[in-house]
FIKOLZA-1660 file (N, C-alpha, C; in steps of 0.1 Angstrom, whole numbers, plus 5000, padded with zeros to 4 digits):
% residues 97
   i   px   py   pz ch aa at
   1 0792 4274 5031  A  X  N
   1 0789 4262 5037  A  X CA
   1 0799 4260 5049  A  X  C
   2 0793 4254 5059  A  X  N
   2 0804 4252 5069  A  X CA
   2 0810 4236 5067  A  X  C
   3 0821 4235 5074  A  X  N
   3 0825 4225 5071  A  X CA
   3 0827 4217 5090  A  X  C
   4 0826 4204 5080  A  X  N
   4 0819 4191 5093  A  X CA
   4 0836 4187 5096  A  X  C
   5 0837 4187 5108  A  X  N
   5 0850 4179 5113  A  X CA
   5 0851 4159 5111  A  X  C
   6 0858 4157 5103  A  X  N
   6 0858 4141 5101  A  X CA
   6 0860 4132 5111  A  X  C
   7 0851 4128 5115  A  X  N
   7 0853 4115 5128  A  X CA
   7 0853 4101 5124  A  X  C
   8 0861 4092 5131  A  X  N
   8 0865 4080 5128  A  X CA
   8 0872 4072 5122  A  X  C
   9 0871 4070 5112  A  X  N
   9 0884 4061 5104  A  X CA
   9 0899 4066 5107  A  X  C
  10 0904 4076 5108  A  X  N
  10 0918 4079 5107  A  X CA
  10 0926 4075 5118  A  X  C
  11 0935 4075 5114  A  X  N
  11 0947 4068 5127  A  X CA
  11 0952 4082 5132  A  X  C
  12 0954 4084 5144  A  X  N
  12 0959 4095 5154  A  X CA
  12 0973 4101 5147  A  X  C
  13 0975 4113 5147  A  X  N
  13 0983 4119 5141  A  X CA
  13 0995 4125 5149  A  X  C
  14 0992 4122 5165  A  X  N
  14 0999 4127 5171  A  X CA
  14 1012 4119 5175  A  X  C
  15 1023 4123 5180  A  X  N
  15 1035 4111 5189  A  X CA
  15 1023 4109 5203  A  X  C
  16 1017 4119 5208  A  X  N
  16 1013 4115 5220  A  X CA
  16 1001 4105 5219  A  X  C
  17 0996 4103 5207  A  X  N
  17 0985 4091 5204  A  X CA
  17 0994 4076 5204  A  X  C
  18 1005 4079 5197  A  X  N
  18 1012 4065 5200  A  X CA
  18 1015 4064 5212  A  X  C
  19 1015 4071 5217  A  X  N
  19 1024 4071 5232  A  X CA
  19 1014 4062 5238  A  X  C
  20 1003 4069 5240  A  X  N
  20 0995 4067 5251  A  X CA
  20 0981 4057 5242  A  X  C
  21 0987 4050 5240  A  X  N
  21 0978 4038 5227  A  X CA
  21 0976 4029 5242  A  X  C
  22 0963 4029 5243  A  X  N
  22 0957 4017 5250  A  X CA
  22 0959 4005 5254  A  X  C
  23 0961 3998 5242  A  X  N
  23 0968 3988 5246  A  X CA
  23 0981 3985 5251  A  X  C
  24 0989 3997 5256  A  X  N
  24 1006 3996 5258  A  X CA
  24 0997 3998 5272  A  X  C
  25 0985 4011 5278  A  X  N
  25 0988 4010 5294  A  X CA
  25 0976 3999 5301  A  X  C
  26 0965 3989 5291  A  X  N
  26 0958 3979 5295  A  X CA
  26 0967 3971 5297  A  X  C
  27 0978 3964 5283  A  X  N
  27 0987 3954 5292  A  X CA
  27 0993 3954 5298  A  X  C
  28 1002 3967 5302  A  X  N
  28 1012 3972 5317  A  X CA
  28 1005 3972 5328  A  X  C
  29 0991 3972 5329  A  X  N
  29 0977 3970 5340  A  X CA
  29 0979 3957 5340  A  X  C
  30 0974 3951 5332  A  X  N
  30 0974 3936 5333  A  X CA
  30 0990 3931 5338  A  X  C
  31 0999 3938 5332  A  X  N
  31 1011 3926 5337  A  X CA
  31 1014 3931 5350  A  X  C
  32 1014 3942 5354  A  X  N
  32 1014 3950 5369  A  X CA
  32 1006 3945 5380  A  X  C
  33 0994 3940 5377  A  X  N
  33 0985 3933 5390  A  X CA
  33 0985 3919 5384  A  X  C
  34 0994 3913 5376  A  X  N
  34 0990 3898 5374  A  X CA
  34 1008 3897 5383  A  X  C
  35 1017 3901 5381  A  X  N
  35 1029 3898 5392  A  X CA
  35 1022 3904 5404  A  X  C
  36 1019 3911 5407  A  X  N
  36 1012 3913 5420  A  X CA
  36 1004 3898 5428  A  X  C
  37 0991 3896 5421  A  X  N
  37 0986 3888 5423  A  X CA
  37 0997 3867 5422  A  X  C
  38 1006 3872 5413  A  X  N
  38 1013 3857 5411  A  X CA
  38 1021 3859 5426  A  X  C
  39 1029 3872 5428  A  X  N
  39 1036 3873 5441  A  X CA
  39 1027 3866 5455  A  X  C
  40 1017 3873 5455  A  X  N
  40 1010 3868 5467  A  X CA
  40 1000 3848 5466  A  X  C
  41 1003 3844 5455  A  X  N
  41 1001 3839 5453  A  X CA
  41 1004 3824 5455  A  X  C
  42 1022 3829 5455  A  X  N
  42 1035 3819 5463  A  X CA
  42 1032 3820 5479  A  X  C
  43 1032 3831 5486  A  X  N
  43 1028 3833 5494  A  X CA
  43 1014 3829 5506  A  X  C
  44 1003 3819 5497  A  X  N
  44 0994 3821 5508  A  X CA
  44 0995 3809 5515  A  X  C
  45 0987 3813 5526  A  X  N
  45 0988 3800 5537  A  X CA
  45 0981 3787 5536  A  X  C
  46 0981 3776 5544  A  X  N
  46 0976 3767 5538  A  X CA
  46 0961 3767 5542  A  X  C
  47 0955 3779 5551  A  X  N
  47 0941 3780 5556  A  X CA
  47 0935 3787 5547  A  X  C
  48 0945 3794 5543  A  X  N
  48 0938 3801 5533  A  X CA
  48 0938 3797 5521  A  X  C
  49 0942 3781 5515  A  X  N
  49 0940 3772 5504  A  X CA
  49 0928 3763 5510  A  X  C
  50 0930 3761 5517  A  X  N
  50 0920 3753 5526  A  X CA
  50 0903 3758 5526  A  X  C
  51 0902 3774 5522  A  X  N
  51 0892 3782 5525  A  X CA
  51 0887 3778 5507  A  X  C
  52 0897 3778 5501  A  X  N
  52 0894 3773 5485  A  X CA
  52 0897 3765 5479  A  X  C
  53 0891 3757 5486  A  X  N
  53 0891 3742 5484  A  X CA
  53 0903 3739 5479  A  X  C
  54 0917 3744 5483  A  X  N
  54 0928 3742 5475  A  X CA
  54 0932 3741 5464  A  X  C
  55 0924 3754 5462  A  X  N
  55 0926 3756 5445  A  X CA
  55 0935 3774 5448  A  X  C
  56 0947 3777 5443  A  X  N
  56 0956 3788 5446  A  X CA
  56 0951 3797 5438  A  X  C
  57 0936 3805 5440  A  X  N
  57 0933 3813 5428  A  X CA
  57 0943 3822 5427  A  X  C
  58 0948 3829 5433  A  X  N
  58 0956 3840 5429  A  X CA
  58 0971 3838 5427  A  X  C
  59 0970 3823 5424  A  X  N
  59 0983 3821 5412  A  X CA
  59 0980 3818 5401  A  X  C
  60 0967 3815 5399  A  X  N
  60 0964 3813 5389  A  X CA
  60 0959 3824 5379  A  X  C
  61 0952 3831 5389  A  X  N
  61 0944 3842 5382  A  X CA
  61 0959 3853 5380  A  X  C
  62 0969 3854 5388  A  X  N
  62 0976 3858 5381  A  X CA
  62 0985 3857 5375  A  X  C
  63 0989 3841 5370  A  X  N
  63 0996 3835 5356  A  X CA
  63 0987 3843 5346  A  X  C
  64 0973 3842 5343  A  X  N
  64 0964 3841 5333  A  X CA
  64 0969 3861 5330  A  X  C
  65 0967 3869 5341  A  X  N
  65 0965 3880 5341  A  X CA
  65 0981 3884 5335  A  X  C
  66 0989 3882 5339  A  X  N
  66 1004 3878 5334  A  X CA
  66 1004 3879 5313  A  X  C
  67 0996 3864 5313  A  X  N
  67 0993 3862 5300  A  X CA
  67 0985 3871 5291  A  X  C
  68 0976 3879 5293  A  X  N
  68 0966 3885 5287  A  X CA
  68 0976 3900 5286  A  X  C
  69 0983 3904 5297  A  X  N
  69 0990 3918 5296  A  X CA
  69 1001 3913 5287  A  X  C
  70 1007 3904 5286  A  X  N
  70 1018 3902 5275  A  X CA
  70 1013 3901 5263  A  X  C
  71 0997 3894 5262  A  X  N
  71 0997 3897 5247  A  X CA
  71 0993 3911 5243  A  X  C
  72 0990 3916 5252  A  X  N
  72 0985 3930 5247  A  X CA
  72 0992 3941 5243  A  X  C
  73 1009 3933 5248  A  X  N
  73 1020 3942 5248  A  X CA
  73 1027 3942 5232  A  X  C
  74 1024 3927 5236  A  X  N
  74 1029 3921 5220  A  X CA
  74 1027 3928 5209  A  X  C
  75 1012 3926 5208  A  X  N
  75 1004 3931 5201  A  X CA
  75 1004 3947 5195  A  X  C
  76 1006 3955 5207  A  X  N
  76 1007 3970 5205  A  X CA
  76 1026 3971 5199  A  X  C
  77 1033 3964 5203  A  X  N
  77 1046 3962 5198  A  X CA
  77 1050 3956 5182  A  X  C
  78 1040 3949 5179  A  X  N
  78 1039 3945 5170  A  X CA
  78 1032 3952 5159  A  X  C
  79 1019 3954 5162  A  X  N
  79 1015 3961 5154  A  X CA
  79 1011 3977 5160  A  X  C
  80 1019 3986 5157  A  X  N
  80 1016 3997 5163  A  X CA
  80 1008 4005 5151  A  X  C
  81 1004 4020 5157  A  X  N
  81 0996 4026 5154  A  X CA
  81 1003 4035 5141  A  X  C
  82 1000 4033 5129  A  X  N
  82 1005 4039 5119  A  X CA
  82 0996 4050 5116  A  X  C
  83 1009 4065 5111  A  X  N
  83 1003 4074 5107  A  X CA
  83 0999 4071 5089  A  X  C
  84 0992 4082 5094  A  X  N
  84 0982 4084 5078  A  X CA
  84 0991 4097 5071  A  X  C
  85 0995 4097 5060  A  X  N
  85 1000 4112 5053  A  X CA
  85 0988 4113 5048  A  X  C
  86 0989 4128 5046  A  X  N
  86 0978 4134 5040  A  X CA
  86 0982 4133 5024  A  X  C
  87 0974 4132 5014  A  X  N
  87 0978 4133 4999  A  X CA
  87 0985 4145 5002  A  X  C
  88 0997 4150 4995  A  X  N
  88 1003 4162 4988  A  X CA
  88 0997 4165 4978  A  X  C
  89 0989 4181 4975  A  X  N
  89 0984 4182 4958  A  X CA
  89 0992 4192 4955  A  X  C
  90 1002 4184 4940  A  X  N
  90 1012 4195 4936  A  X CA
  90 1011 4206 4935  A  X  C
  91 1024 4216 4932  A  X  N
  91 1022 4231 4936  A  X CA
  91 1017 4232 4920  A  X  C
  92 1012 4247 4921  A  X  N
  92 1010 4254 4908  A  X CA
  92 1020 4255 4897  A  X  C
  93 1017 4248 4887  A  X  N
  93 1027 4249 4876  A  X CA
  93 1025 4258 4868  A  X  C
  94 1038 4271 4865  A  X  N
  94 1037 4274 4857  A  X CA
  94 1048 4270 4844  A  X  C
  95 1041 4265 4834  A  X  N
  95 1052 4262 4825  A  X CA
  95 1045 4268 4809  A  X  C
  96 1050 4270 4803  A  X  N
  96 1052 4278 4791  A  X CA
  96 1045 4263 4782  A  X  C
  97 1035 4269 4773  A  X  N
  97 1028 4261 4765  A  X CA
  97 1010 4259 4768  A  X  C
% end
C-alpha cells in the first residue's frame, strides 16, 4: 500500500515555521506602513486637508494601521506556534517471564 502524506491539522515542526509565522511579518507590514503613513500624516499641508474636506486621512488611517499591526504582534507573541511531539512507542522489551 502506498502511503498518503498527512495534510492539515499539525502545527509546523520547523524553527523556520516559527520564524517566519505570518502574523509576526503581516503585523511588522502593518506597523511599518502605518508609522509611515502616521509620519506623513503630521506633515500634510493645509490644501491638501482642504482637498479632504479636512479630514487627515493618513493620520488616521495610519493610527488604525499602527493598531491592527500591534495586535497582530501581540497576538503572535502571545500565543505562538507550538510544536507537536510525536507519541514515543516504547522500545522492545525483553524481559524474562
Amino acid at each position: 500500500m502506498s502511503q498518503t502524506p498527512e495534510t492539515g491539522t499539525e502545527a509546523p515542526q520547523s524553527a523556520a515555521a516559527r520564524l517566519f509565522d505570518l502574523r509576526s511579518m503581516i503585523g511588522g507590514l502593518f506597523v511599518l506602513y502605518g508609522i509611515m503613513l502616521t509620519v506623513a500624516g503630521f506633515f500634510t499641508s493645509s490644501a491638501n486637508l482642504a482637498k479632504a474636506s479636512h479630514i487627515n486621512i493618513n493620520l488616521w488611517m495610519g493610527l488604525g494601521m499602527l493598531v491592527v499591526g500591534i495586535l497582530f504582534l501581540v497576538w503572535w507573541r502571545l500565543n505562538p506556534v507550538k510544536r507537536v511531539e510525536p507519541e514515543q512507542t516504547p522500545p522492545y522489551e525483553t524481559g524474562a517471564g
